[in-house]
TORVEX-202409 format. One record per residue (C-alpha): residue in three letters; x, y, z. Coordinates in steps of 0.02 Angstrom, whole numbers, padded with zeros to 5 digits, always signed. Example, Ala and Ser with C-alpha at 12.3 -4.5 7.8 and 13.67 -1.06 7.14 Angstrom:
<recs>
ALA+00615-00225+00390 SER+00684-00053+00357 
</recs>
This chain:
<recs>
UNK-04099-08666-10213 UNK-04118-08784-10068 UNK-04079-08944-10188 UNK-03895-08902-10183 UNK-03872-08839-09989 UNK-03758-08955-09885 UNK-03803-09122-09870 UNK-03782-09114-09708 UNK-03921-09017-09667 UNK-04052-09166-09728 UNK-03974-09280-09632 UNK-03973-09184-09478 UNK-04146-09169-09528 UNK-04195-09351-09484 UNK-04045-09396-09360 UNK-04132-09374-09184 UNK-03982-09440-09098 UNK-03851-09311-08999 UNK-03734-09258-09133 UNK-03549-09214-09069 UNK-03591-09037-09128 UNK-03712-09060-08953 UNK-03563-09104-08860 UNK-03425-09015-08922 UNK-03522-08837-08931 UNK-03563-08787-08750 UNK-03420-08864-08681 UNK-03252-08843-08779 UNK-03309-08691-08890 UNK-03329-08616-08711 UNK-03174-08649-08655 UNK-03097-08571-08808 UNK-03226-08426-08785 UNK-03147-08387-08605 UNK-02965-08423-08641 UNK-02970-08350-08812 UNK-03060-08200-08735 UNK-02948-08167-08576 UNK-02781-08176-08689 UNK-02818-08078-08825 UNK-02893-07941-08704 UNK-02729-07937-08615 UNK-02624-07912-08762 UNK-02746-07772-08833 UNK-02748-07704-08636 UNK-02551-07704-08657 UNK-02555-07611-08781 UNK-02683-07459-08732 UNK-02609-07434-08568 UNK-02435-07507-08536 UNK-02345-07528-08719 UNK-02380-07421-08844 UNK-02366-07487-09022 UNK-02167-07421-09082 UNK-02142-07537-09177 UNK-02214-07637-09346 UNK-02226-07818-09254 UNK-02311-07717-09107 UNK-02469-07652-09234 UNK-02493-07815-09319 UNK-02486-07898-09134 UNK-02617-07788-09095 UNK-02719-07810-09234 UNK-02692-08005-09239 UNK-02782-07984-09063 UNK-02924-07876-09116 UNK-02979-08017-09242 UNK-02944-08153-09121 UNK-03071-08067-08982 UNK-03189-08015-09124 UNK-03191-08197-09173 UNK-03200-08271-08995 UNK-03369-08136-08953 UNK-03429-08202-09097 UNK-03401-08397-09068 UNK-03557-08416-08957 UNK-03686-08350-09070 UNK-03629-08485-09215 UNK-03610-08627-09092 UNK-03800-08574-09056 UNK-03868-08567-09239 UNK-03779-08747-09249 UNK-03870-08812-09088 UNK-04048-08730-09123 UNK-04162-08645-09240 UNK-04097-08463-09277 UNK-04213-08356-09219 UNK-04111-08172-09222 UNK-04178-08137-09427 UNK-04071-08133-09585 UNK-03976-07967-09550 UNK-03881-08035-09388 UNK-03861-08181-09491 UNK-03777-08090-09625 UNK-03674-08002-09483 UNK-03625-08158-09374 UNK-03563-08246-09538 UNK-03487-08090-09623 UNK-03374-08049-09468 UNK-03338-08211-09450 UNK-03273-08222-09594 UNK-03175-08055-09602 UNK-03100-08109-09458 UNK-03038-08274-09526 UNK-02951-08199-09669 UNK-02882-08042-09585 UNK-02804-08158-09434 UNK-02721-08281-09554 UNK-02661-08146-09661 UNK-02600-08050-09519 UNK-02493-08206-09464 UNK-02407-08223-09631 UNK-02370-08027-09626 UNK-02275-08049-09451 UNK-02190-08203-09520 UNK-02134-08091-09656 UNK-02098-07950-09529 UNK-01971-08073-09427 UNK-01907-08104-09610 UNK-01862-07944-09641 UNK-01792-07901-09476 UNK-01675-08060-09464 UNK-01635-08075-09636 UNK-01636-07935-09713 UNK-01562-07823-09555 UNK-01477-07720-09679 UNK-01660-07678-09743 UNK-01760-07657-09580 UNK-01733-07514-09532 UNK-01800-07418-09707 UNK-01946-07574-09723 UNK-02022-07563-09567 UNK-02110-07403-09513 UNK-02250-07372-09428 UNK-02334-07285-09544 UNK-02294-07452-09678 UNK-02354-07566-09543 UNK-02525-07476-09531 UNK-02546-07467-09709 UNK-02513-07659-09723 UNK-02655-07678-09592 UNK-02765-07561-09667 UNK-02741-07678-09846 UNK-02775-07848-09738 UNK-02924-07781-09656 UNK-03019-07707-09841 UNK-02966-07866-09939 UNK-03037-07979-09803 UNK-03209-07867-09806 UNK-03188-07906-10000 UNK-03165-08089-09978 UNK-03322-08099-09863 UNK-03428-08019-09984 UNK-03517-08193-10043 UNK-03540-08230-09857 UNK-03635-08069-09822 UNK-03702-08076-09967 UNK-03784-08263-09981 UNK-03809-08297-09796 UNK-03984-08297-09757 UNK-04119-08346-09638 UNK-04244-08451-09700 UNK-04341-08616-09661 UNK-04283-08786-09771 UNK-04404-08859-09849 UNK-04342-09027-09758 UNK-04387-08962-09610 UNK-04575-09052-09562 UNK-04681-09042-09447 UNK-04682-09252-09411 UNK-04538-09346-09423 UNK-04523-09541-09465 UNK-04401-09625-09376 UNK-04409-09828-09403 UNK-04568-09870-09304 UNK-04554-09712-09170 UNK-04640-09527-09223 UNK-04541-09365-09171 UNK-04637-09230-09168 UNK-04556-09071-09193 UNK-04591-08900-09270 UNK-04511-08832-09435 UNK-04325-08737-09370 UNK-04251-08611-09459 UNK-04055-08587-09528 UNK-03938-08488-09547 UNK-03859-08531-09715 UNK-03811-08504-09898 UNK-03974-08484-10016 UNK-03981-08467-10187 UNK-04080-08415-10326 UNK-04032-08549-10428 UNK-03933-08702-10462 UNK-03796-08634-10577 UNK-03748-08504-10437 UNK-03763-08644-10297 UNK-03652-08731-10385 UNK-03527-08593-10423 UNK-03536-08531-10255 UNK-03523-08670-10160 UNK-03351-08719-10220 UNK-03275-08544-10253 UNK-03320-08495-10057 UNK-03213-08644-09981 UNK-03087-08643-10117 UNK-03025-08469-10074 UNK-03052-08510-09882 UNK-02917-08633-09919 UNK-02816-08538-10043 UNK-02819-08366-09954 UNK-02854-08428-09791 UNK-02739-08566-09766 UNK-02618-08617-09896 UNK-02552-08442-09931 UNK-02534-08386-09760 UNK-02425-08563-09733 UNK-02318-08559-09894 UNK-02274-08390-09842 UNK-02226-08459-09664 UNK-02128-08585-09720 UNK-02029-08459-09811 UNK-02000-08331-09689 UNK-01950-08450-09557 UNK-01852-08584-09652 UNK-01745-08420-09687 UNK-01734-08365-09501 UNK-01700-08531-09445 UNK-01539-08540-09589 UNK-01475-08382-09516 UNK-01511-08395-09338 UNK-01422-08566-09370 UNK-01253-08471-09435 UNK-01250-08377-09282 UNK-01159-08426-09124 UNK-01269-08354-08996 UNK-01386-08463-08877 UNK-01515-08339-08877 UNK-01522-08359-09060 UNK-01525-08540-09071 UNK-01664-08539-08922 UNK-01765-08435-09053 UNK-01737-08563-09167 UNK-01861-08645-09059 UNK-01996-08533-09054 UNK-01991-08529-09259 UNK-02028-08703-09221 UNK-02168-08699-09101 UNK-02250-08567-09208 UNK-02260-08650-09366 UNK-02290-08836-09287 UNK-02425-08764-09186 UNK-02510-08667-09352 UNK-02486-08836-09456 UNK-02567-08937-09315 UNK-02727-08849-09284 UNK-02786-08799-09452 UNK-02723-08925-09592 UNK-02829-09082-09523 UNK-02983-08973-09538 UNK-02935-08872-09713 UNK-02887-09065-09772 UNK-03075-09105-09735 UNK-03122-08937-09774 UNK-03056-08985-09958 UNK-03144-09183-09957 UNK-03318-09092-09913 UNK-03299-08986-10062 UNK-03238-09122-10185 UNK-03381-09240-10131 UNK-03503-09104-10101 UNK-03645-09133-10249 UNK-03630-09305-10235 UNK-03783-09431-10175 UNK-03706-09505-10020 UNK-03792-09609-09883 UNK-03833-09508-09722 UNK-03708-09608-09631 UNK-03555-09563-09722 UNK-03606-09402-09743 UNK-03636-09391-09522 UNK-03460-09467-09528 UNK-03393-09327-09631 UNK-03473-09198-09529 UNK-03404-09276-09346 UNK-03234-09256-09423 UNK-03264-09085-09493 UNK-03318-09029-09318 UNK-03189-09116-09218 UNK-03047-09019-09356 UNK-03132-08851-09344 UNK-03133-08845-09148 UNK-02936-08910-09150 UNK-02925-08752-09280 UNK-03034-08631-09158 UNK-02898-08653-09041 UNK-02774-08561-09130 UNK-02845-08398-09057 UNK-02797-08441-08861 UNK-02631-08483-08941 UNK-02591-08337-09032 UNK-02565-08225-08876 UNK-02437-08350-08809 UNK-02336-08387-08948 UNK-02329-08212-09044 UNK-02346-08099-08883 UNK-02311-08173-08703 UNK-02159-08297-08752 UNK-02059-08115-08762 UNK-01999-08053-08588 UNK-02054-07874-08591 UNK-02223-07925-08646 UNK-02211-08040-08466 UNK-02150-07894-08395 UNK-02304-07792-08443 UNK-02400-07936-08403 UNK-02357-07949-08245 UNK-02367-07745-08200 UNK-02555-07794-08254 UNK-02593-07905-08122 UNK-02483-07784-07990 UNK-02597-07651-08038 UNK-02771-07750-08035 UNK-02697-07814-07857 UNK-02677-07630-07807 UNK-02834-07580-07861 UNK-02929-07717-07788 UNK-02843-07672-07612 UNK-02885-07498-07649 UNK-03065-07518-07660 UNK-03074-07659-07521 UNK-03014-07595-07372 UNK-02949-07412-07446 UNK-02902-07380-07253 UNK-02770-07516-07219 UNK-02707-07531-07377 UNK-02734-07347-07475 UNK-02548-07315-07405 UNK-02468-07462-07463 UNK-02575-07458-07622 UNK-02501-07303-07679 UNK-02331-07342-07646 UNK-02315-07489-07740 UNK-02439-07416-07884 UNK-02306-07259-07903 UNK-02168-07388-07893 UNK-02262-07492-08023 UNK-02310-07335-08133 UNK-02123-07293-08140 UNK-02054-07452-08176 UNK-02165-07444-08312 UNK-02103-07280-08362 UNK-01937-07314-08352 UNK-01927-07478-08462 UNK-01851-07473-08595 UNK-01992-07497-08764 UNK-01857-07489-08889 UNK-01846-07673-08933 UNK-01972-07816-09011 UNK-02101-07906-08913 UNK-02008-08069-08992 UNK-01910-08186-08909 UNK-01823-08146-09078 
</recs>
């Protein structure tokens, strides 16, 4: 029922200032959009036509990028139901939410299975060789991807479009009328209060358990391990992947644990009768946290894919090639000579590298 939907949503009802949701969406959700899209694109590019997955940190890589880019498409439609009244109907609503959420889930869980990859590859080397097989690896992704459809069942199932019934026509502001016509949402609706209730704790409590806290504990597992061996070794290549165990887990903490932390207060105080100005407080800071978390998708492709050399490497015969073609089609005359000779060059380098190691620094 509408009595228990987010608070939120009445206030925003009757606040006709500019929110930080009106400053924060078109601006730095755009930025992600663009960064987040061009880096994930060039690791799943990578992968079709320069490195082929050999490996089981290469498919999980590539499917770690596949949720990213699904996410980052789908970025702009939310920031627009958050800015204005949704007016694309109840299906795309269940579809914008639903992959949004499969995507969440699979991409966490997808980071805790190449922290436990690097686990088993470091740790137990004596293992590695038996564990991790392709066909495994796909297996693994295929489990990720069907228990994060599972887990967004309530979200496909509960999101809706529909017009609040504190939505009216005139509003009352202090001595000042705002007129304004009745907007619709794109939310969770209920039939009644007992499965508001239920819902509305059991949805964010398993985006925290599943979504956040196991994917971390399993982190901090898998790479407080690597670090104590990497640490017993006396190689400098091991100790500067030392490093990079760092980076990656710092940089996971840092964007999503301020927003799960107010993830978790919104669902504690959620049913409680709070003035509008706490509860626009509580919503700034939920914002602010969720965009520092959205940038963990233009971040993945640099810290699990482009810190390794050959990934550069591939990188790099990217742009050659582009560069190539672009001279091709430009002035094919002057340049169709020197185009092909350094696109064969390029095209045998390629062929000639060697795809038997990791994309890890590691």
């Amino acid at each position: 029922t509408e009595n228990t939907q987010f608070n939120s949503s009445q206030c925003r009802a009757v606040n006709w200032k500019p929110s930080v949701e009106q400053v924060v969406g078109p601006y730095i959700h755009s930025i992600i959009c663009v960064l987040g899209f061009l880096g994930n694109s060039l690791v799943i590019i990578t992968y079709a036509f320069y490195k082929r997955t050999k490996s089981m940190t290469d498919v999980y890589l590539l499917n770690v990028a596949i949720a990213d880019l699904l996410f980052v498409v789908s970025l702009p439609l939310i920031v627009y139901n958050e800015l204005t009244s949704w007016s694309m109907g109840s299906v795309a609503c269940k579809l914008l939410r639903g992959s949004y959420s499969v995507n969440l889930y699979s991409g966490m869980l997808l980071l805790a299975c190449i922290s436990t990859d690097r686990y088993i590859a470091i740790v137990q080397a004596r293992r590695s060789f038996r564990l991790r097989s392709l066909p495994y690896s796909r297996l693994i992704c295929a489990i990720v991807w069907i228990c994060a459809l599972l887990l967004s069942v309530p979200t496909f199932y509960f999101y809706k479009c529909y017009t609040p019934s504190h939505s009216i026509d005139i509003l009352h502001f202090d001595n000042m009328t705002l007129n304004s016509e009745p907007e619709n949402v794109c939310e969770m609706k209920f039939d009644n209060n007992n499965t508001a209730i239920v819902m509305k704790v059991v949805v964010p409590s398993t985006q925290l358990a599943v979504g956040f806290f196991l994917p971390l504990l399993i982190m901090v597992f898998c790479y407080t391990s690597i670090i104590v061996t990497l640490l017993r070794a006396r190689n400098f290549q091991r100790h500067k992947a030392v490093r990079v165990v760092f980076a990656v887990v710092a940089v996971f903490i840092i964007c999503h644990l301020p927003y799960n932390i107010t993830l978790f207060y919104d669902t504690v105080r959620m049913f409680k009768h709070e003035d509008c100005s706490v509860v626009d407080n509580v919503q700034m800071v939920k914002t602010i946290t969720q965009t520092i978390a959205y940038l963990h998708c233009c971040l993945n492709p640099v810290l699990y894919a482009f810190i390794g050399v050959k990934f550069r490497n591939h990188f790099r015969r990217i742009v050659q090639d582009l560069w190539c073609l672009g001279k091709k089609y430009i002035a094919p005359r002057r340049f169709s000579r020197v185009t092909s000779e350094i696109y064969v060059s390029t095209r045998r380098s390629v062929d000639g590298s060697s795809d038997n190691g990791s994309s890890f620094t590691m």
